[in-house]
N, C-alpha and C positions, 0 to 999 in steps of 0.2 A: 265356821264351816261353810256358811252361804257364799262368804267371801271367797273360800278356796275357790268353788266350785265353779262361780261367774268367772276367777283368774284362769279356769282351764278352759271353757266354754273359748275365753278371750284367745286365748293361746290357737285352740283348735279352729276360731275364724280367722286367725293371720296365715295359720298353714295352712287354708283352702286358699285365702287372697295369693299367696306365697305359687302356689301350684299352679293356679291358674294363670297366672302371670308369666311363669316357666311355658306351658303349656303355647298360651299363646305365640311367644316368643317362635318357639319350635316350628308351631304353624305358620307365620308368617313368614320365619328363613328358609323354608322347603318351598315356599310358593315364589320366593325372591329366586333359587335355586332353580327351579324349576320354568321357573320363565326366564333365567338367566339361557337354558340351555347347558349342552353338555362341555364340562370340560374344553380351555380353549387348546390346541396343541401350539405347543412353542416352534416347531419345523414346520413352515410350506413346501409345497413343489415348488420352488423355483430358487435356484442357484444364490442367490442373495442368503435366502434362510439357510439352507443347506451347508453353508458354509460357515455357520457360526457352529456347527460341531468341532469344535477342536479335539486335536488326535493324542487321545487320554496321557498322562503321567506311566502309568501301567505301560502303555504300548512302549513308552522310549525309554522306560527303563530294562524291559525283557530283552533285548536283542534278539533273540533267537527262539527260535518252533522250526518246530517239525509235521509234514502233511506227507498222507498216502494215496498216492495212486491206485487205487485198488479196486478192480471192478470186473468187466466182463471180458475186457478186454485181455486180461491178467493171462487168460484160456491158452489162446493160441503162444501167448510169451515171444513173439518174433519182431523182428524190426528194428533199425536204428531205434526208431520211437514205439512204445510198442502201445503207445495209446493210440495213433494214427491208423492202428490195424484195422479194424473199422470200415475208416474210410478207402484205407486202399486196397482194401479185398475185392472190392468190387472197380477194381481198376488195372485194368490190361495192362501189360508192360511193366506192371510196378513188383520189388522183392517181393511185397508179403501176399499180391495175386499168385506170381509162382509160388509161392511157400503153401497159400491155399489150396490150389487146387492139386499140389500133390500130394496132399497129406488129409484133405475132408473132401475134395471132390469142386467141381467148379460151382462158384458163386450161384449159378442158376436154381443148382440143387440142393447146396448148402449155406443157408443164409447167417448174416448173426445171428439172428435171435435163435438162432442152432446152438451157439456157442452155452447159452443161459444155463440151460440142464446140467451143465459138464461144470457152470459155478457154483461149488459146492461149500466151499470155505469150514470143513468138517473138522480144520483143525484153528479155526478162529478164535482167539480168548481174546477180547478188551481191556481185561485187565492187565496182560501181558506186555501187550503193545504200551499202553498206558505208562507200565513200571521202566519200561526200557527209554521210552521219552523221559520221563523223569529224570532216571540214571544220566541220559545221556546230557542234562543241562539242560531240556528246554523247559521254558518259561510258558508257552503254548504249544497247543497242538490240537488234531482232528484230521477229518477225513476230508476228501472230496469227494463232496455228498451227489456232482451228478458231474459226469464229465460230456464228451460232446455225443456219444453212444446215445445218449435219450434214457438210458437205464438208472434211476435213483436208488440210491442207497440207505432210504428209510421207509419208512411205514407212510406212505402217500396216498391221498383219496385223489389227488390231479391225475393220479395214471395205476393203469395195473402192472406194470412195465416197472415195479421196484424188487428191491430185495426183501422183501418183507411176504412178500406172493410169489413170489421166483427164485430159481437158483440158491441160494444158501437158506432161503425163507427167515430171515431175522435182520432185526430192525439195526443194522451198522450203526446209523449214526445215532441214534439215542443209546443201543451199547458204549458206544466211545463217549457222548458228551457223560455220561455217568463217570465209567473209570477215571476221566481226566479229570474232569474239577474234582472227584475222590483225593484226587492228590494236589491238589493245589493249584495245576495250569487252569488257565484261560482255553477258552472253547474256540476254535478257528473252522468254519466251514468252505470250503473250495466250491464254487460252481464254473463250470464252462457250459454251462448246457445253451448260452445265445446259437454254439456252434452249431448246435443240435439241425437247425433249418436246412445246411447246407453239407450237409456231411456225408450223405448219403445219397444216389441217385434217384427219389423218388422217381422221377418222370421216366425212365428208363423200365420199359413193360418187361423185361426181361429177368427181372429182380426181385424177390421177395418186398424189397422197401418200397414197391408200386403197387402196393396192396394194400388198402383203403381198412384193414381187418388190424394191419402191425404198425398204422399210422401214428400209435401211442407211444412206440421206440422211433421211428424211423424219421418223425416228422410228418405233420400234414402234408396230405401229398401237393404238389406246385408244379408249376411248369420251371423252366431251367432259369435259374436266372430273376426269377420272384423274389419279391422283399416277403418278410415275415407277414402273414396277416393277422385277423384280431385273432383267430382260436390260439396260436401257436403263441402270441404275446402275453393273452390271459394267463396262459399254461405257466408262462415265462417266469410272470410274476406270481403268480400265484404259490408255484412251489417254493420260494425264497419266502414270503410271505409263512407260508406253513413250517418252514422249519425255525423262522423264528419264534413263532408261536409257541410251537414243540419242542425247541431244544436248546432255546436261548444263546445263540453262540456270540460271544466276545468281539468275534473278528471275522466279518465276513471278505474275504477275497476272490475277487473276477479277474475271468480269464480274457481274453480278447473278444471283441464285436459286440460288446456290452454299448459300443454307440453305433451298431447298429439295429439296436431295438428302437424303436418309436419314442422319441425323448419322453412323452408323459409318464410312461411307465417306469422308466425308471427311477424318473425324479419321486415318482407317486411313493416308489415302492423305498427309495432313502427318507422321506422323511416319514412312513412308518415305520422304518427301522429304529431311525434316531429318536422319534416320539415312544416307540416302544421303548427301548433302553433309559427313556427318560422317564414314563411310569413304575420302571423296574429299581430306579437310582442308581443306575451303572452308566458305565462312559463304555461306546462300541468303537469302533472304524471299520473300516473301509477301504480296501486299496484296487486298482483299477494299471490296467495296461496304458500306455502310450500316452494319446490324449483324448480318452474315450469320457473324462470327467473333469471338468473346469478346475484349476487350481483351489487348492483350498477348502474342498468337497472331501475331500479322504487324500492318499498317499500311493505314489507313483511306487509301480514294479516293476523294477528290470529283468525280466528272464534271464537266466542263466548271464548274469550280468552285473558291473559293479560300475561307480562312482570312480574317474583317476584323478577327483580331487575333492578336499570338503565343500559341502553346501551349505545351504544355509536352508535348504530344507528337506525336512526326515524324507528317508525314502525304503523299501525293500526289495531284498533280491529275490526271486524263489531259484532255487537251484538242485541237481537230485546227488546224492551219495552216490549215484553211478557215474562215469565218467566220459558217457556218451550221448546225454540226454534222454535215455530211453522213456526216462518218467515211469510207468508199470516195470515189473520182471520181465524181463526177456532172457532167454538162454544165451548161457554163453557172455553176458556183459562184463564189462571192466568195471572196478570199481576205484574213486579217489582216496589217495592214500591220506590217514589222518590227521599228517603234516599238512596236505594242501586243502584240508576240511577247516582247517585251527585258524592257518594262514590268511585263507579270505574272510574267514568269521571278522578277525582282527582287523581286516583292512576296513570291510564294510564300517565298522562301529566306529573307528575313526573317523570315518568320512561322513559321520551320521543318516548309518543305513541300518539296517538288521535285515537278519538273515533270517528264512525260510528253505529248512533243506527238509525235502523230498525223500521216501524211502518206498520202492514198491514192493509190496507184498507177493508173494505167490498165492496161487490161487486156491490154495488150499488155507491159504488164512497165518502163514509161516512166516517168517520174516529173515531174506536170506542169512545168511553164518557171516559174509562179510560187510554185509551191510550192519550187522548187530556189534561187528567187532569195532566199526568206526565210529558207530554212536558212543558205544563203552568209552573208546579211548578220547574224543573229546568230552565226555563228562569227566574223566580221568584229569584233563585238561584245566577245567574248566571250577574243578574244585580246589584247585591249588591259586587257579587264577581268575577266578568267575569277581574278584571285587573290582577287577580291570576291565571288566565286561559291564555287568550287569549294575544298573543306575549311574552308569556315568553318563557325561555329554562329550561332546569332541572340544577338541581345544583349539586353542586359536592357529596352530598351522598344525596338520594331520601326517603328516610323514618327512621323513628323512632319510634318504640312504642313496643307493648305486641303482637301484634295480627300477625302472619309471613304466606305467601305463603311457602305451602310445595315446590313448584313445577311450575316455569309459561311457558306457550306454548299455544296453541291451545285446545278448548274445552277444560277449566281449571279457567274457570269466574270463580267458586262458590270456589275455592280453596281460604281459607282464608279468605271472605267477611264476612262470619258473625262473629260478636259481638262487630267491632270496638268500640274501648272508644277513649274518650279525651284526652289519650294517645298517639292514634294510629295518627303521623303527618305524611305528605308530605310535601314538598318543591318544591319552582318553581325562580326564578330568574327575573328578567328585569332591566336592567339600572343596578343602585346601590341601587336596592331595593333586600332584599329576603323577599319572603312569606313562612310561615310557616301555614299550612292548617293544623286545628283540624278535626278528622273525627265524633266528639262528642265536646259536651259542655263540657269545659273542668273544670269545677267548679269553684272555688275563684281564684285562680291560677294555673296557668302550669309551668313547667318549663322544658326546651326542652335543652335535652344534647347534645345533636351534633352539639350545638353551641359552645360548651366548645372552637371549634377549633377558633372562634374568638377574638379579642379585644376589650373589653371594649371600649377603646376610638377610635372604626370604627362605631361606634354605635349612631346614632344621634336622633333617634325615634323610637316606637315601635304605632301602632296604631290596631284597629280592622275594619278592611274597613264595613262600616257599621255604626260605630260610629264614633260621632265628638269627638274630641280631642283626645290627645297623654295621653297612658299608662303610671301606675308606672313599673319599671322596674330595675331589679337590675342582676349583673352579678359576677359571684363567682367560685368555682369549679366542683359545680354540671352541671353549663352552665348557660340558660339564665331563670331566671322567672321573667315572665310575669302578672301581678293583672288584674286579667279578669274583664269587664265590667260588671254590676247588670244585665243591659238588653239584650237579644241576640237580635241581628239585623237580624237577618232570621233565617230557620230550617235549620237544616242536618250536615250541615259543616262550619267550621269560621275559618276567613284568618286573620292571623298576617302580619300587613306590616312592616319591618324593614328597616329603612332608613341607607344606612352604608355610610362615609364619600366617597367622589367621588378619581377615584384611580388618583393616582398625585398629592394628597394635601399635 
């Protein structure tokens, strides 16, 4: 018995020794911690770190998203562009000064921030929007969460000048980031607000925007001709800053004069971005106009504009479902027919680009009948042949046919798009598959020369995704022809799948 008793006694002084020991331990790693300092961040400001973000797997395999225009501007609905309205209302000689002042009265009297009350967005649903992006194949999507109006589209403490205290009074883009990742996409937010400094005539005393009171839409007031100073740069970043915060988005995209902000700030403001996405364990990007960001920082946008040859580095277009650039609703616009939506989808992704197409909303929150019909019919598209899209890479020569880009860059879509034939092919790659995309029915047969550069016996299948079973197919030295199916399996464009032997056999 006395024996038990010292063995437990024994016991119960190893597990004080034991605890204390732990205990220490603890103590001492919080003081090493602690004098270590916080957390080191893996991105500096400066172009070297910056540049070791590479531009996620996710981003190059989605090709395609979808972004709204949609905002205060949506009101008046006039204009080539009708986001520019804005700015040219308060501008003599211009459409939408005449369209203004006959229809709200001249500028003097009736300013923007007139227009605010009249955005009402009473038939707005997020989840709607959401479902139809989906439908339509995109892989992303979201808002532009501030355009150059100065008016934000979320719930913001930098300004009282959102939608969350104005006009519709609800918070846009934390509704959208919900519905969308609901369904799977990636979060993509739009800013153009650098524009915001210049867009308006502050200095002009004749103007509502020269009033030191509406300085929170219109821009700090400046004399003509002024660079940005610190309030309007704080502002800059600060709102980009809080919507990451608030709403995490995947994918942030800038509009122009993003270099001409004060470099620190927006170097400051990437690698909180990047640092943030890297406490979260996700991979973001980044895409930037012209050459407003050093290579390798994030990924060139061509406006309404494509690549007329492969690169060898990723790039995106933004481009809008209308056919005039309007960007917002405007009455009365044309819309691009679904054939030439599919068509440069197909060219972009060859050329290793992805697509961002535009759709503006009405200002009641609606989303026009023929812009709804275009997105349907490329998802329609895109479901018969989204495997020739979505996770390929481009392949080693990107096209073939009759129909040639004079010229590709920016503001350069219409260069070459019309007349495509069943001649005019792209190519896309994944695994040991290559796809060969007709941009037309290509008749009884095709036969695609830029195959010439294969073997025969690399060659195990030829199919039309769409249709069941495997093509006749024969290979010689004209290249490869292919005995097209009687039936087409969808409109617009038809994917060849070629199965080639796996490498290592």
């Amino acid at each position: 018995m006395a024996i038990g008793k010292t063995f437990e006694k024994a016991k119960l002084s190893m597990l004080s020794v034991v605890c204390v020991i732990v205990l220490l331990c603890l103590y001492f790693s919080a003081g090493a911690a602690l004098a270590a300092g916080p957390k080191k961040q893996r991105y500096k400001p400066n172009w070297r770190s910056l540049a070791q973000n590479h531009i996620p797997t996710w981003f190059k395999d989605a090709k395609f998203g979808i972004y709204t225009h949609w905002g205060v501007y949506s009101v008046p609905a006039c204009g080539k562009n009708g986001t520019w309205y804005p700015h040219n209302m308060y501008r003599e000689g211009t459409d939408q000064y005449k369209y203004h002042v006959e229809h709200y009265g001249k500028p003097t009297e009736f300013g923007y921030k007139d227009f605010i009350p009249m955005f009402k967005a009473e038939k707005f649903d997020a989840n709607e929007w959401a479902e139809l992006f989906k439908e339509a194949g995109a892989q992303f999507a979201g808002p532009v969460a501030e355009h150059h109006d100065g008016f934000a589209m979320w719930d913001s403490k930098w300004t009282k000048w959102d939608a969350a205290e104005m006009g519709p009074k609800r918070d846009v883009v934390g509704e959208l980031e919900k519905a969308i990742k609901k369904r799977g996409m990636r979060f993509v937010t739009a800013f153009h607000h650098a524009q915001n400094w210049w867009h308006f005539p502050v200095w002009d005393k004749r103007f509502d925007c020269s009033n030191p009171e509406y300085s929170g839409l219109y821009s700090p007031i400046h004399a003509k001709g002024a660079r940005p100073n610190e309030q309007f740069l704080k502002m800059w970043k600060g709102k980009l800053i809080e919507v990451v915060d608030k709403y995490d988005p995947d994918f942030i995209w800038f509009d122009f004069k993003l270099d001409a902000m004060k470099e620190n700030y927006y170097k400051e403001f990437l690698a909180y971005y990047y640092n943030k996405a890297r406490e979260r364990k996700k991979q973001v990007v980044v895409s930037y106009k012209g050459h407003d960001l050093p290579p390798g920082v994030g990924v060139v946008d061509l406006e309404l504009g494509r690549m007329d040859k492969l690169t060898y580095h990723v790039w995106i277009t933004d481009t809008s479902v209308d056919d005039q650039g309007a960007w917002s609703y405007v009455q009365d616009a044309g819309f691009k027919s679904a054939n030439t939506l599919v068509d440069n989808l197909v060219d972009r992704v060859s050329k290793n680009g992805l697509l961002l197409l535009n759709v503006g909303p009405k200002p009641d929150g609606t989303i026009p009948e023929p812009a709804r019909e275009r997105l349907l019919e490329m998802g329609k598209w895109l479901k018969v042949n989204g495997e020739a899209i979505y996770g390929t890479r481009p392949w080693i020569v990107a096209e073939e046919g009759p129909t040639k880009m004079e010229k590709g860059g920016a503001f350069n879509e219409r260069n070459g798009q019309a007349g495509y034939t069943g001649k005019d092919i792209r190519f896309t790659v994944k695994g040991d598959v290559l796809y060969a995309i007709c941009l037309d029915w290509p008749g009884d047969e095709v036969v695609i020369t830029k195959l010439k550069r294969l073997y025969d016996s690399e060659i195990k299948s030829v199919r039309m995704l769409g249709v069941d079973g495997e093509l006749e197919w024969s290979f010689g030295g004209k290249g490869l022809t292919i005995k097209v199916p009687d039936k087409k399996p969808c409109d617009y464009a038809y994917a060849f799948k070629i199965v080639r032997e796996a490498a290592g056999k």
